[in-house]
C-alpha positions, 0 to 999 in steps of 0.5 A: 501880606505885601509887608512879607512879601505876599500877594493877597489870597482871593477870597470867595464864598460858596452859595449857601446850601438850602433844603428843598423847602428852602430853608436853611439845611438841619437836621430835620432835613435828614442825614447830617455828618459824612459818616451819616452818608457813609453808613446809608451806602453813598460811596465817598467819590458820588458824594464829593461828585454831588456837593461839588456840583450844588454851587457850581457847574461845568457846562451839562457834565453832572458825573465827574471823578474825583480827578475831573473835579481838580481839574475843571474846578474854577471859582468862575463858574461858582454860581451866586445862588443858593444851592438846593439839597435834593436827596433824590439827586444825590442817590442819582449821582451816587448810583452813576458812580456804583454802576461806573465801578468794577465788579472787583471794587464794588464787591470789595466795597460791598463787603462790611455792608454784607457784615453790618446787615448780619449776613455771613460774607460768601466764602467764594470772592468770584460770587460777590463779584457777580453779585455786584456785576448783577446789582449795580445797575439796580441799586443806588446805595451800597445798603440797597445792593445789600437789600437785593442781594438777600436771595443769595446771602440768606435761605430764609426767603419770605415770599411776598404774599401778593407776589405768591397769590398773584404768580404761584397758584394752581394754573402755573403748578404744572408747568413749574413741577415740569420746569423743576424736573427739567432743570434738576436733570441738566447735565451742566447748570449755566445760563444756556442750560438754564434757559434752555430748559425754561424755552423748553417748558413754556413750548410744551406748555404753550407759555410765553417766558415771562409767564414762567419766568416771574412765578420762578422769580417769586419762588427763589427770591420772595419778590417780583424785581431781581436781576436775570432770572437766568442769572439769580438761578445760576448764582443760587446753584442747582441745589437751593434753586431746586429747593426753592422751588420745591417749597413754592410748589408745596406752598401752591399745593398747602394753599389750594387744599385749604381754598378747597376746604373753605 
């Protein structure tokens, strides 16, 4: 190098990288390329933010842009111990990036998940939006933002049978028939509407709000975890919110004629 006129670089290695067994990574470790975490829904700034951080720190700062990363990098605080790979970590690092996002680039990101899951993308870019605003905080893949937004992007909602035994029978028929008709009479459907109409059944019906919310919730999204109800309904629009929940009263009813019959 000095014979032309160089200084010589500095050279320095990195710690290797282990598993949580503590053995060499490979394949029996899980996800082995970038295009592995790519298509599992890591977003490319959480992972570079995770593999910067296994072999080197910067005080307790574990979220950092890609930005911080240049900047505050330095091989002094590379550490000498080996890095251990935690898948669980890494989900974390990721969601703190999803949730750190615009619901705008969120939802452009969101957008060939949607595709690749065989959902038909929203036509209205303002309710992918939403939903992203909706599911980051929930989510800590770009797969399982898609996961829960399958009450909107398909119609064909399966409830789950211990949510349905546990939430939709028999005693909360009556207030739910009251909440249907309620709602279906509003002169404006948004959240206050909406949560207008829920505060107005559960003091006729003597109900705390989670009592009524969480049958509704099962009824419209198949599950007992989803984001504001509220939300969800204003989201879904009157039309399929009432048709889920004619469907849920239906099945309350279909289910309490057969338990009479046995």
């Amino acid at each position: 190098y000095r014979a032309l006129g160089f200084e010589a670089p500095a050279f320095a290695h990195i710690p290797l990288i282990l598993g949580t067994d503590r053995a060499r990574l490979s394949k029996r470790h899980g996800a082995t390329s970038v295009m592995a975490y790519r298509d599992m829904g890591y977003l490319a700034d959480g992972l570079v933010n995770y593999l910067a951080r296994l072999g080197w720190s910067c005080g307790d700062q574990e979220i950092f842009t890609r930005a911080e990363l240049i900047e505050k990098f330095g091989l002094e605080n590379v550490g000498a111990a080996a890095g251990i790979y935690n898948p669980e970590k890494a989900e974390w690092v990721n969601a703190s990036h999803i949730k750190a996002m615009t619901p705008a680039a969120l939802a452009d990101a969101l957008v060939p998940f949607i595709a690749a899951a065989g959902f038909a993308v929203p036509a209205r870019r303002e309710d992918i939006e939403t939903l992203a605003g909706l599911l980051r905080e929930r989510a800590s893949t770009l797969v399982e933002m898609v996961d829960g937004a399958r009450f909107f992007l398909t119609d064909d909602i399966r409830i789950d049978p211990a949510a349905a035994a546990k939430h939709l029978d028999a005693g909360i028929h009556p207030a739910l028939t009251a909440l249907r008709d309620r709602l279906a009479d509003l002169a404006e459907w948004n959240e206050e509407s909406v949560h207008a109409g829920f505060v107005a059944v559960t003091e006729t019906f003597s109900l705390k709000l989670g009592k009524l919310a969480q049958p509704v919730r099962v009824a419209v999204t198949g599950g007992t975890a989803s984001p504001g109800i509220f939300e969800v309904l204003v989201l879904l629009g009157r039309e399929r919110s009432l048709a889920r929940l004619d469907a849920a009263l239906q099945g309350i009813e279909t289910r309490a004629r057969v338990g009479g019959q046995t």
